[in-house]
C-alpha positions in Angstrom: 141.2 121.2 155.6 141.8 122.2 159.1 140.5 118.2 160.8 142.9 116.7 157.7 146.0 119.0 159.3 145.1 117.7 162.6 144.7 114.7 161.8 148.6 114.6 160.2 149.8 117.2 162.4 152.6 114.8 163.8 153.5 113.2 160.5 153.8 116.8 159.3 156.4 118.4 162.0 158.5 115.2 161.9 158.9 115.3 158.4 159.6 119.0 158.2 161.9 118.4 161.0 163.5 115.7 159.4 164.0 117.3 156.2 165.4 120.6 157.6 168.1 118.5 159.1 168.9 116.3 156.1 169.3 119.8 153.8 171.5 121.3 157.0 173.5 118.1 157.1 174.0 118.5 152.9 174.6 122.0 152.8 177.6 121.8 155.5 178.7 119.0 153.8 179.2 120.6 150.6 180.6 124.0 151.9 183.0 121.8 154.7 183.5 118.6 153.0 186.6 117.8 154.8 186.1 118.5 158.4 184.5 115.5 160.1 184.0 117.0 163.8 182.0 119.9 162.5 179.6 116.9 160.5 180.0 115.7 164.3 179.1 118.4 166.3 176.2 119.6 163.8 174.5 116.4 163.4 174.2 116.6 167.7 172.8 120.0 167.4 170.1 118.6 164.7 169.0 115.5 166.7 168.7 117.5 169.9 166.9 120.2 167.8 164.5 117.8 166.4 164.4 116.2 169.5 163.4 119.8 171.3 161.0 120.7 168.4 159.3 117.3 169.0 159.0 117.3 172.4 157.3 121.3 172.4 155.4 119.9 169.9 154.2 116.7 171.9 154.0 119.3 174.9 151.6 121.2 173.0 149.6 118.4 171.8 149.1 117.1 175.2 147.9 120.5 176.5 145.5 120.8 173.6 144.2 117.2 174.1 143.8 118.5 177.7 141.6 121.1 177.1 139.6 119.2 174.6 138.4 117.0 177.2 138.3 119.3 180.2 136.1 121.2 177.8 134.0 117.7 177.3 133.6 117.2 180.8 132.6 120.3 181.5 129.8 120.0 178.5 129.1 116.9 179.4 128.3 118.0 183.4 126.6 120.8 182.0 124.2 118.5 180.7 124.2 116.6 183.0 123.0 119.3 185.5 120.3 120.3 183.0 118.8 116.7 182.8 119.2 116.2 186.3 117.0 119.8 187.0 114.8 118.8 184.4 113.6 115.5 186.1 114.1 117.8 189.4 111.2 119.8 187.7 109.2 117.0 186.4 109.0 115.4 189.7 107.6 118.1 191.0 104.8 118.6 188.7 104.3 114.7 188.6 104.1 115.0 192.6 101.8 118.0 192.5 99.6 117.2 189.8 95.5 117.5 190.5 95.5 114.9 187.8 96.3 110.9 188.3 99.7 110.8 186.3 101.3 107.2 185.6 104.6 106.3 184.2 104.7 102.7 182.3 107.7 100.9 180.3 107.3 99.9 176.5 107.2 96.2 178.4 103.8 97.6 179.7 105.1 97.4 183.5 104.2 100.4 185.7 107.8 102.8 186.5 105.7 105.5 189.2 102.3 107.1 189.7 101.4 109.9 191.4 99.2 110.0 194.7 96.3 111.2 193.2 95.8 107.3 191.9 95.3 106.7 195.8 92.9 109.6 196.2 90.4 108.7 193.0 90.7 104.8 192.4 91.9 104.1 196.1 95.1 102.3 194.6 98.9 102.7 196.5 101.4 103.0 194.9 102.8 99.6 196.1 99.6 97.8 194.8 101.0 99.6 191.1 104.4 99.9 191.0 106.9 97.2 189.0 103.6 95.3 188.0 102.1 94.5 184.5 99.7 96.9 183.4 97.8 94.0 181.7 97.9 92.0 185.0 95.9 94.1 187.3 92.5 93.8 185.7 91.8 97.6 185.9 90.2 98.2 182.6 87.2 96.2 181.9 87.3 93.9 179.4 84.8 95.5 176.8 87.6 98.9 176.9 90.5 96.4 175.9 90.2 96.7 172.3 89.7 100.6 173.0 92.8 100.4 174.7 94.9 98.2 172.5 94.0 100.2 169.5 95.1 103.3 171.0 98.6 101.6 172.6 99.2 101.0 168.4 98.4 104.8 167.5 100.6 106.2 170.6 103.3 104.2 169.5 103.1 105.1 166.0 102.3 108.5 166.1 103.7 109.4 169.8 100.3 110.9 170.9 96.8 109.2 171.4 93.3 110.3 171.1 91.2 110.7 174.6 89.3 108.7 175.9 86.5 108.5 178.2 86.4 105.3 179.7 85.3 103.0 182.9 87.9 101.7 185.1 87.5 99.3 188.2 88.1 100.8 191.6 90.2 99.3 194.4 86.8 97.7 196.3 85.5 96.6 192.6 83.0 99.8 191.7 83.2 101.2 188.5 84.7 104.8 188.0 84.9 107.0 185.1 87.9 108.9 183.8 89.2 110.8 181.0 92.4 109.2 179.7 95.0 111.1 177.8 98.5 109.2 177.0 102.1 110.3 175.2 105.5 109.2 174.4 108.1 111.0 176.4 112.0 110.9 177.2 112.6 110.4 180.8 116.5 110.1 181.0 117.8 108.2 178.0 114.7 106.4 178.0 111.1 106.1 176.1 108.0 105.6 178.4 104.2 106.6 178.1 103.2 108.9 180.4 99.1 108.3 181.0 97.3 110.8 182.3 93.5 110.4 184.0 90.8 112.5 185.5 87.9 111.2 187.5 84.8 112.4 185.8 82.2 109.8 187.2 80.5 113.1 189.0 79.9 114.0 185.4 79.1 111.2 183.8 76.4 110.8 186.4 74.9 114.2 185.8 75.5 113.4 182.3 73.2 110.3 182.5 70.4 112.6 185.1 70.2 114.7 182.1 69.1 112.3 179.3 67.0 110.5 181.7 65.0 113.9 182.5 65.0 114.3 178.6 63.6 111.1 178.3 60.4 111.7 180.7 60.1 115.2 179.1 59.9 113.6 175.6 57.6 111.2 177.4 55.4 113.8 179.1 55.1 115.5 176.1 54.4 113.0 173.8 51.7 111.8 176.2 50.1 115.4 176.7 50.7 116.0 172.8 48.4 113.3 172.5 45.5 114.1 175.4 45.2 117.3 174.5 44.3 116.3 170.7 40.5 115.0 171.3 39.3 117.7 173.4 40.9 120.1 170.5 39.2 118.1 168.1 36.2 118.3 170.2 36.0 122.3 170.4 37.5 122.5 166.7 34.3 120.1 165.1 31.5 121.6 167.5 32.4 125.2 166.3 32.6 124.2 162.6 28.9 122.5 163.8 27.7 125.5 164.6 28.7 127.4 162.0 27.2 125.2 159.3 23.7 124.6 161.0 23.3 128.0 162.4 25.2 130.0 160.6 22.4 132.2 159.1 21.1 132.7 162.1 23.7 134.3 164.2 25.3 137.6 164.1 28.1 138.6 163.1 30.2 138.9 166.2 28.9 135.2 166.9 30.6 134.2 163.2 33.9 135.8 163.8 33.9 134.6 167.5 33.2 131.3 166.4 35.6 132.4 163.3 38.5 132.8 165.9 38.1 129.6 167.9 38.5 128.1 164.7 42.2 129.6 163.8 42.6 129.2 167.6 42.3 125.5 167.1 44.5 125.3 163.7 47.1 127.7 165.9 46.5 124.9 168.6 47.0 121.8 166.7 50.4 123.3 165.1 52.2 123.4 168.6 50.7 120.3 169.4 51.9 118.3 166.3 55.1 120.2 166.6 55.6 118.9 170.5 54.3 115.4 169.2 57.1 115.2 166.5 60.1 116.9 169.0 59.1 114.0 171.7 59.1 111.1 169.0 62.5 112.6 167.9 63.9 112.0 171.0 62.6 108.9 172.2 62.6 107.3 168.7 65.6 106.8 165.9 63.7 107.8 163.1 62.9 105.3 160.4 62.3 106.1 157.1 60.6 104.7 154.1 63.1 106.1 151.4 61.4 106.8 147.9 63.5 107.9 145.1 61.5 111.5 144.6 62.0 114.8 142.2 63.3 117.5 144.8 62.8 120.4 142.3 59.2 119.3 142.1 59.0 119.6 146.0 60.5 122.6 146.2 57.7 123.5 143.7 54.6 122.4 145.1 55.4 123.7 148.9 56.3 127.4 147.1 52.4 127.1 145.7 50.9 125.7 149.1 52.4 129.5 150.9 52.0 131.4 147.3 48.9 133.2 149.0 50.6 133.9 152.6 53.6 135.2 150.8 51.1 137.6 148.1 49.1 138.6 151.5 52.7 139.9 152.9 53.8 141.3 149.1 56.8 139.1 148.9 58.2 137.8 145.5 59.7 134.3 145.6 62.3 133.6 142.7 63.0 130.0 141.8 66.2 129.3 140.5 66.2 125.5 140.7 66.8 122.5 138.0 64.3 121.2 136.0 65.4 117.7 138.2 67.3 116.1 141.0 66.7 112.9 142.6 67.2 112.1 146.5 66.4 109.4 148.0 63.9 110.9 150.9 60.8 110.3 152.8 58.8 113.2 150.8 56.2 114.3 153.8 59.4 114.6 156.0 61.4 116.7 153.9 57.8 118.6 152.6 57.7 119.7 156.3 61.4 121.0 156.0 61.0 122.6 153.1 57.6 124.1 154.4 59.2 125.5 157.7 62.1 127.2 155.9 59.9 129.3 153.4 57.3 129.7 155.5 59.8 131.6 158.3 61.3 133.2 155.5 58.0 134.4 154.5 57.0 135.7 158.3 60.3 137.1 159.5 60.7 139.4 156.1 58.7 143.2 156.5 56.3 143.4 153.4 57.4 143.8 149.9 60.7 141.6 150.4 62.1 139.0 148.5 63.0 134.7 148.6 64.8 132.8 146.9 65.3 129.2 146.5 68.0 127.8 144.9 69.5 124.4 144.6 72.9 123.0 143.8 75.3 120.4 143.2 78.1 120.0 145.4 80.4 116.7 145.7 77.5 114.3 145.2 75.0 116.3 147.5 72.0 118.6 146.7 72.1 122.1 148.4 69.1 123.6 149.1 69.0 127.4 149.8 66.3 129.9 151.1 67.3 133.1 151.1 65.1 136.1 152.5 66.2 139.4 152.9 64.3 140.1 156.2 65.3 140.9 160.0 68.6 138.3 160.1 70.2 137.0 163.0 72.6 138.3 165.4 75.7 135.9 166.6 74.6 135.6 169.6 71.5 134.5 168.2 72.6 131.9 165.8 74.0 129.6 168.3 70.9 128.4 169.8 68.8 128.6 166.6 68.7 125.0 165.8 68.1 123.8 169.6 64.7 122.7 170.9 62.4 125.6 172.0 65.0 127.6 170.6 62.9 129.9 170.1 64.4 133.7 170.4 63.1 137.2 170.6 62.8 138.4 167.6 63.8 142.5 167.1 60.8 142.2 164.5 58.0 144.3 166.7 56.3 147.3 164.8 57.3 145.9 161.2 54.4 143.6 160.8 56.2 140.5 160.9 54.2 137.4 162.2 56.2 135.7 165.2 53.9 132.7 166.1 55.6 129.8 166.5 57.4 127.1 169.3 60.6 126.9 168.4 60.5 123.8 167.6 60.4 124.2 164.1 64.4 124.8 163.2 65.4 121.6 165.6 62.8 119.3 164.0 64.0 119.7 160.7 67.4 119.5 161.6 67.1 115.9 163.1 65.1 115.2 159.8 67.7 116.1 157.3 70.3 115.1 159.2 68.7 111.4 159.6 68.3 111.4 155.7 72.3 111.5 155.7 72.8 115.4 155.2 73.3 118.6 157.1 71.5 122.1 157.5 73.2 125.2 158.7 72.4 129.2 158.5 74.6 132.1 157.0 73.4 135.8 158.1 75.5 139.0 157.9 73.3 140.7 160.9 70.8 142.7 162.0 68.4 143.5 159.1 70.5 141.8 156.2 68.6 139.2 155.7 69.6 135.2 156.1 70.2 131.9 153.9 69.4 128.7 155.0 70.9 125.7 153.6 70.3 121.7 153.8 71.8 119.1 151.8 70.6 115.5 150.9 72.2 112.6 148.7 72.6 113.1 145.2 71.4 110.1 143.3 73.1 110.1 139.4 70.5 109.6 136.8 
């Protein structure tokens, strides 16, 4: 209502103007019909009336106008002087920055970098500035479709993923950097502001690091396999004995003999462990896949440890289906299966209780072995599925059996997760027990 009165505001006083003169002028007219110089000399005081009225009115409309827009310009410098310290600002930090930080136009040509480009890439910035991006064969060619498919998700979404990427150097060596690029207003105009780090240092240490994996793998797949025939040696020539002159010795011979003998099977455990952790990470594993009855599995690896777990008074519940197909190498996933029951089975004090449990879950099979032994603290679960991630166990003077190499936990996670599922660990703590889960495939009858 008030912008409409505004808006008419003139049209309004000259017509109230108007009409108070025109009923003035009748009124006197009726009340003083005959004298002419009074109609005179009242319709000169109306006009310069309406004239007066007009003119404050026009006075005051001018001096409102005149704020209005001292008021805008004041608003208007205001911002002004906020944009103008806000790029103040972002100079700085784009001055300062440890990072290399480049400005480029939605044409793709370069507005500014930073000095930093100078320092990590050895580029000017005169060999950068007011050129094509595309022109100055920086990125190798087998990161352009990297690049291009980011450009399309920054300008649809404002904000790209990272990247780690190689770049050429000024004198034509390959760097590394982490790339990070965004949409941002600079004035009254969009450009994408790209943001690198040099992390070749890291990359290179990166690269030391599998390489020394891959002659430890090597080494130990190579000693795995040396140490086997003098084992096999030892392990026959004391079964030898035993069998030809086994009535003839004494018994602290037998159970010396005896002990070489578990020694060996203790022996031949690490070594087919370390022999399986070095193929792991030399070799992609390849599986023959055989449709097989997991339930049935589950069922014959529970009877192979039936006596271990009877010698350590646990009970073992199965609550499992009557069938479930995956699609699974069964000695791989037997050797899975075996591990998790038969850790359950030594890290539980006498008399406790397992169970195994499957599931359906979105098309995969959940397999569960819960125990209600010793558990795992947080700090202990974060390594648990690492090579030799073997940890000190809190188990000592309950009669829990802690042989082992820690390899167990990361062999069978590179199994199941190569057979297209995951495994993972819940445990409340210290002496509540734990669950271990893994999940394979579900294949619909």
């Amino acid at each position: 209502m008030r912008k409409i009165f505004d808006k008419y505001k003139p049209l309004l006083i000259g017509f109230i103007s108007g009409g108070t003169a025109f009923i003035i002028e009748i009124l006197v007219f009726n009340f003083f019909p005959a004298s002419h110089e009074i109609h005179e000399i009242l319709i000169g005081v109306l006009i310069f009336l309406n004239f007066f009225i007009t003119s404050i009115f026009f006075q005051y409309s001018y001096n409102n106008s005149k704020k209005k827009i001292e008021y805008k310009e004041r608003g208007k410098k205001e911002a002004q002087n906020k944009l103008r310290e806000s790029e103040e600002k972002y100079r700085v930090l784009f001055d300062s920055s440890p990072f290399a930080v480049g400005l480029i136009d939605m044409t793709g040509k370069i507005i500014d970098v930073n000095r930093v480009h100078e320092i990590g890439a050895g580029y000017s910035k005169e060999d950068l500035i007011g050129k094509p991006f595309t022109e100055l064969s920086i990125v190798p060619e087998k990161y352009i479709p990297i690049i291009a498919k980011e450009f399309k998700n920054l300008i649809k979404n404002g904000i790209s993923e990272p990247q780690e990427i190689q770049v050429c150097n000024k004198d034509g060596s390959l760097i590394w950097i982490y790339l990070y690029a965004s949409l941002i207003k600079l004035g009254n105009k969009l450009v994408i502001q790209v943001i690198s780090q040099n992390i070749t240092t890291r990359k290179e240490a990166e690269q030391e690091l599998i390489k020394l994996n891959k002659i430890k793998s090597e080494f130990l797949r190579r000693a795995s396999h040396e140490l086997k025939t003098p084992l096999i040696s030892i392990k026959g020539f004391s079964n030898l004995i035993l069998s030809l002159y086994g009535n003839h010795l004494n018994s602290e011979i037998i159970s010396y003999l005896n002990e070489i003998d578990h020694g060996c099977e203790r022996l031949q455990f690490i070594i087919n462990d370390l022999l399986k952790a070095s193929q792991l990470e030399l070799f992609d594993l390849i599986h023959d896949l055989q449709k097989e009855d997991l339930p049935f599995l589950i069922k014959f690896c529970v009877s192979e440890l039936r006596d271990l777990a009877i010698r350590r008074k646990h009970s073992i519940k199965l609550n499992i289906h009557n069938q479930l197909y995956v699609n699974i190498e069964k000695e791989e996933i037997h050797s899975v299966l075996s591990n998790l029951l038969s850790n359950a089975i030594k890290y539980t004090p006498p008399n406790g209780k397992i169970e195994v449990e499957t599931k359906l879950t979105e098309g995969f099979v959940i397999t569960s072995v819960r125990d209600n032994g010793i558990g795992f603290t947080d700090g202990q679960k974060q390594n648990l599925f690492q090579q030799f991630g073997k940890i000190e166990r809190y188990g000592q003077g309950l009669d829990l059996g802690i042989d082992g190499t820690g390899l167990g936990l990361y062999i069978s996670k590179r199994i199941v997760e190569s057979h297209g599922g995951k495994i993972w660990m819940e445990s409340e703590g210290k002496n509540k027990g734990s669950t271990f889960y893994f999940s394979l495939p579900f294949i619909p009858q």
